[in-house]
NUPA-573359 format. One record per residue (C-alpha): residue number from 1; x negated, y, z negated. Coordinates in steps of 0.02 Angstrom, whole numbers. Example, Ala and Ser with C-alpha at 12.3 -4.5 7.8 and 13.67 -1.06 7.14 Angstrom:
2
- 1,-615,-225,-390
- 2,-684,-53,-357
//
This chain:
272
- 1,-6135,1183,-5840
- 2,-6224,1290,-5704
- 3,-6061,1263,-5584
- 4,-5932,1315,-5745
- 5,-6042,1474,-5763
- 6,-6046,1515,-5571
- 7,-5859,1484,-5570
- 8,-5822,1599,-5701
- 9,-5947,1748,-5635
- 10,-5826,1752,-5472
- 11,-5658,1746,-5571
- 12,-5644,1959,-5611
- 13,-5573,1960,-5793
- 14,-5483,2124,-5830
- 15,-5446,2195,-5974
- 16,-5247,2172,-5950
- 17,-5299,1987,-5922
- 18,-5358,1984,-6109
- 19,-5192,2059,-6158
- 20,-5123,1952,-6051
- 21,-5184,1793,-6132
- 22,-5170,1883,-6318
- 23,-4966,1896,-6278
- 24,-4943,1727,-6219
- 25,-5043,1658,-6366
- 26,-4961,1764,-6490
- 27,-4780,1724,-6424
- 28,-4837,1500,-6434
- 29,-4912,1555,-6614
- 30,-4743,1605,-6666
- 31,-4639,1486,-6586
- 32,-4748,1347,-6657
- 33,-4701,1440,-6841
- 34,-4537,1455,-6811
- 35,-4494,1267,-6751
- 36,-4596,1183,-6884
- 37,-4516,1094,-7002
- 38,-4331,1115,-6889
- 39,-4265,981,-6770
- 40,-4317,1092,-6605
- 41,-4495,972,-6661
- 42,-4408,843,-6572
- 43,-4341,945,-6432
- 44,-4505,1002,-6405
- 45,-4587,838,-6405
- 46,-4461,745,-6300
- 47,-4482,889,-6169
- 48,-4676,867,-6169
- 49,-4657,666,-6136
- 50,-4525,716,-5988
- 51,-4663,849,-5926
- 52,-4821,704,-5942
- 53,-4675,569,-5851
- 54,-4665,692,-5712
- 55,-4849,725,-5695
- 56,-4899,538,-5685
- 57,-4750,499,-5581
- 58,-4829,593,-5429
- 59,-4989,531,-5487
- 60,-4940,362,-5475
- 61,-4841,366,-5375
- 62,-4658,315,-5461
- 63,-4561,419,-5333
- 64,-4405,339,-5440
- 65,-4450,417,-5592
- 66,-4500,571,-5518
- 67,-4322,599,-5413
- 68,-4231,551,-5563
- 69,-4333,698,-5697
- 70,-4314,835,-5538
- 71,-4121,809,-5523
- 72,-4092,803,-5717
- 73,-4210,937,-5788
- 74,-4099,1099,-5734
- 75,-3959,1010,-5844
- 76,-4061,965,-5998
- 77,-4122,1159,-6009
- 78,-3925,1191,-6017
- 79,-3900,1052,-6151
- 80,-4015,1121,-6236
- 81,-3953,1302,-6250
- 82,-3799,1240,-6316
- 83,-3872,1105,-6429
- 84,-3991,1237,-6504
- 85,-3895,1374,-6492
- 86,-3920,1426,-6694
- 87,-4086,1422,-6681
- 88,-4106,1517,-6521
- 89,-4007,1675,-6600
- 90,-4131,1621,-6751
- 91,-4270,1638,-6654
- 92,-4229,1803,-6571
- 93,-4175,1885,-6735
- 94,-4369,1815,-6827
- 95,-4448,1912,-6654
- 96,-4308,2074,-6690
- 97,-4376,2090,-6876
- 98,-4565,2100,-6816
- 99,-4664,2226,-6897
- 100,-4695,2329,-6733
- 101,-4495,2351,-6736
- 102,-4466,2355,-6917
- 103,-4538,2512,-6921
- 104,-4447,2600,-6786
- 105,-4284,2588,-6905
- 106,-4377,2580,-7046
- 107,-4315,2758,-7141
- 108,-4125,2698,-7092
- 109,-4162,2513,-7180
- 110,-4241,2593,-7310
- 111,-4110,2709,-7338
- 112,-3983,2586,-7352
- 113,-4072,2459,-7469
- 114,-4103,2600,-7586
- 115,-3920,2631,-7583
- 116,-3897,2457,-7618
- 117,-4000,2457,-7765
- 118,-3936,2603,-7832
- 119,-3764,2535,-7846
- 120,-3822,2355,-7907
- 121,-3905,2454,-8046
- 122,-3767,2566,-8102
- 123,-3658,2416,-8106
- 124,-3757,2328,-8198
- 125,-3807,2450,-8331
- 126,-3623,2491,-8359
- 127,-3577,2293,-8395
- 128,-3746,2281,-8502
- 129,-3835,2142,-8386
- 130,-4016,2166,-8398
- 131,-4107,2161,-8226
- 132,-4278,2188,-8162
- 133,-4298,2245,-7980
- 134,-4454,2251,-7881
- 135,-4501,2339,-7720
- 136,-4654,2285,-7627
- 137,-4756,2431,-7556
- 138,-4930,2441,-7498
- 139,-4998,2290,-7593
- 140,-4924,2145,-7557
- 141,-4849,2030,-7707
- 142,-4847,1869,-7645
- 143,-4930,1784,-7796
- 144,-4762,1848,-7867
- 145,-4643,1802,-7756
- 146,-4704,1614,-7732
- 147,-4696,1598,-7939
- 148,-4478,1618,-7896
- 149,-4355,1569,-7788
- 150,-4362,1620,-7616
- 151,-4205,1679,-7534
- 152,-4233,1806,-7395
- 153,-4070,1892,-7402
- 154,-4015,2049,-7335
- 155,-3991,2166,-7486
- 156,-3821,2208,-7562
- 157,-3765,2251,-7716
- 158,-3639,2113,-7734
- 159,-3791,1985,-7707
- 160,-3897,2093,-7824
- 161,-3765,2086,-7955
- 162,-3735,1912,-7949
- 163,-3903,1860,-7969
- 164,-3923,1916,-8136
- 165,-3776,1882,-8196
- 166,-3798,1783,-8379
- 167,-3743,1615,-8314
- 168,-3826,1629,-8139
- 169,-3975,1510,-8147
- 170,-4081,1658,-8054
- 171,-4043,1781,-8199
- 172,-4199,1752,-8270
- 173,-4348,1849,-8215
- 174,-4354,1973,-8060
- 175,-4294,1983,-7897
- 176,-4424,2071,-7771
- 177,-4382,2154,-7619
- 178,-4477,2147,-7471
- 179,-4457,2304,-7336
- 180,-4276,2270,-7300
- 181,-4253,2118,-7378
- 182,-4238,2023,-7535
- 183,-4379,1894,-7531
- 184,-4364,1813,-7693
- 185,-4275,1810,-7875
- 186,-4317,1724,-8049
- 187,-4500,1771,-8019
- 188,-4612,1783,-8167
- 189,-4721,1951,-8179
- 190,-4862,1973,-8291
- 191,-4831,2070,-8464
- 192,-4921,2236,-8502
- 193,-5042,2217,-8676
- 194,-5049,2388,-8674
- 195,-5013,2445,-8853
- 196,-4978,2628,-8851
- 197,-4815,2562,-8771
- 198,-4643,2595,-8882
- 199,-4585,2472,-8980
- 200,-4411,2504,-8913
- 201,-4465,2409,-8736
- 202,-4417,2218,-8735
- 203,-4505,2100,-8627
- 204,-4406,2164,-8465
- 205,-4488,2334,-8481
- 206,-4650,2268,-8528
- 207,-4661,2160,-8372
- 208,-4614,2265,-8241
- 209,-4761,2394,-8308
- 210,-4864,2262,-8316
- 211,-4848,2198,-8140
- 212,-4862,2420,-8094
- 213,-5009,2428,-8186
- 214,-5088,2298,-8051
- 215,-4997,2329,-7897
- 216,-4914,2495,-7822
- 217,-4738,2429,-7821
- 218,-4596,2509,-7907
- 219,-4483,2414,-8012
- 220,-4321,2453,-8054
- 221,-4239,2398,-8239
- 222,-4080,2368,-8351
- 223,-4095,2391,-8510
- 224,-3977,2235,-8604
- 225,-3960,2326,-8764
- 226,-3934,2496,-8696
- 227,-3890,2484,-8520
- 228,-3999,2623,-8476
- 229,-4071,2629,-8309
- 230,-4277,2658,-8285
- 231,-4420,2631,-8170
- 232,-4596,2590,-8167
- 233,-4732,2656,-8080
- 234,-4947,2666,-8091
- 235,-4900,2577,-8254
- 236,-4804,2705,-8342
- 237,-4595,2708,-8371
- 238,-4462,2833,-8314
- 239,-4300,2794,-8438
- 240,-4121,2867,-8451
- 241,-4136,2901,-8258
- 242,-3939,2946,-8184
- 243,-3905,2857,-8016
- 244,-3937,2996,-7947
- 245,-4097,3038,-8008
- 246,-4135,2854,-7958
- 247,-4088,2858,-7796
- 248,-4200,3019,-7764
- 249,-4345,2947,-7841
- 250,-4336,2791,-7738
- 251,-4308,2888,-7579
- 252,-4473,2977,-7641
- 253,-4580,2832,-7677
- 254,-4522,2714,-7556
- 255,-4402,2796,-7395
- 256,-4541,2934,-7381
- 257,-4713,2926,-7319
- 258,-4805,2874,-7500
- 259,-4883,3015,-7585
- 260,-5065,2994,-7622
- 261,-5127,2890,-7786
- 262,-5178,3053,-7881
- 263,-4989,3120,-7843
- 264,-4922,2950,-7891
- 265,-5009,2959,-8048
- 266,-4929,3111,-8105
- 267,-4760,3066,-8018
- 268,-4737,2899,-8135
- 269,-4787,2984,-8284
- 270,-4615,3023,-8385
- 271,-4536,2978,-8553
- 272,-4573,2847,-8647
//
């Protein structure tokens, strides 16, 4: 123990050693995630035996064994690029959509998911196909999402639409977006018991305020028997919006930096 401690107090550690160590560790962490459950498992674990062969063939010695892994490594790292290739471009597109670079696009993305939305909605309220659609924003609504379907989709309006179409067996319940993305559909959100609510809302309504009313998300909705357009927000309702009032709105609560919860408060109160 004395020798490990003497060891270490001559080996200078620097602070770009701990960030050093921190990258390395981070980059296995998400490598590890991103394999599991894929067959790069076995790739992985068939390179580690042919790593341990090599090891104890020097140890040995098995100078066979060890001449044959040196001269056919260089070509399995080949094979393998073009085995894995799917999950290589995969891999570098889960590392292009980390947060750290998320956000250096992130008014563009935002900009064009709101865009998408907006158009999912107005063709949905003109055909009468009720919808409910959620947009994560400072608290996070996984509870919700794991109670649906995950997809993680890019958004469009043509996916949008087709979810809730009447025979789509995602129709039912809402779809959530996450940042640029549509995590999940057919999840189930809690219903509001407030009772000063109209009588005029149906369950749609009533659900997307209730899930506002605990989180700070803002939920688009179609009105079935109307085809009106509203939102939710802080647990109160916007109705009748236009697509164009829609689209500002969501570029206000969501594209924009988010106002404070006192200015959100008096932002979501509108008709009800």
């Amino acid at each position: 123990m004395d020798a490990l401690r003497t060891l270490a107090g001559r080996i200078p550690v620097t602070v770009w050693d701990v960030v050093d160590i921190l990258v390395v560790a981070i980059l296995i962490y998400e490598s590890l995630k991103l394999i599991k459950g894929t067959r790069a498992v076995q790739m992985g674990i068939g390179t580690a035996i042919i790593v341990l062969l090599y090891f104890a063939s020097r140890l040995a010695p098995l100078p066979t064994v060890n001449w044959l892994i040196r001269n056919i490594f260089g070509y399995l790292v080949f094979a393998a690029v073009v085995i894995f290739q799917s999950d290589i471009r995969r891999a570098l597109a889960h590392f292009g959509r980390a947060r750290f670079f998320r956000r250096l696009s992130k008014t563009d993305r935002a900009d064009d998911a709101i865009d998408e939305i907006v158009v999912a909605a107005t063709v949905l309220a003109d055909k009468r196909i009720g919808a409910i659609i959620v947009v994560e924003r400072e608290i996070g609504l996984r509870n919700y999402i794991e109670s649906g379907i995950p997809l993680d989709a890019n958004i469009t309006h043509d996916l949008l639409v087709g979810i809730f179409q009447p025979g789509s067996p995602l129709h039912d319940g809402a779809v959530i977006v996450l940042e640029d993305r549509i995590s999940a559909a057919s999840c189930f959100l809690p219903l509001t018991v407030n009772p000063q609510l109209s009588r005029e809302l149906g369950s749609r309504h009533r659900a997307a305020i209730g899930l506002t009313e605990e989180t700070d998300a803002v939920a688009v909705i179609v009105s079935e028997e109307s085809g009106k357009i509203s939102l939710a927000l802080d647990g109160h309702i916007e109705r009748g919006l236009t697509p164009e009032k829609l689209r500002t709105r969501l570029h206000e609560l969501v594209a924009e930096r988010r106002p404070a919860p006192r200015e959100r408060a008096e932002a979501g109160r509108g008709p009800r």
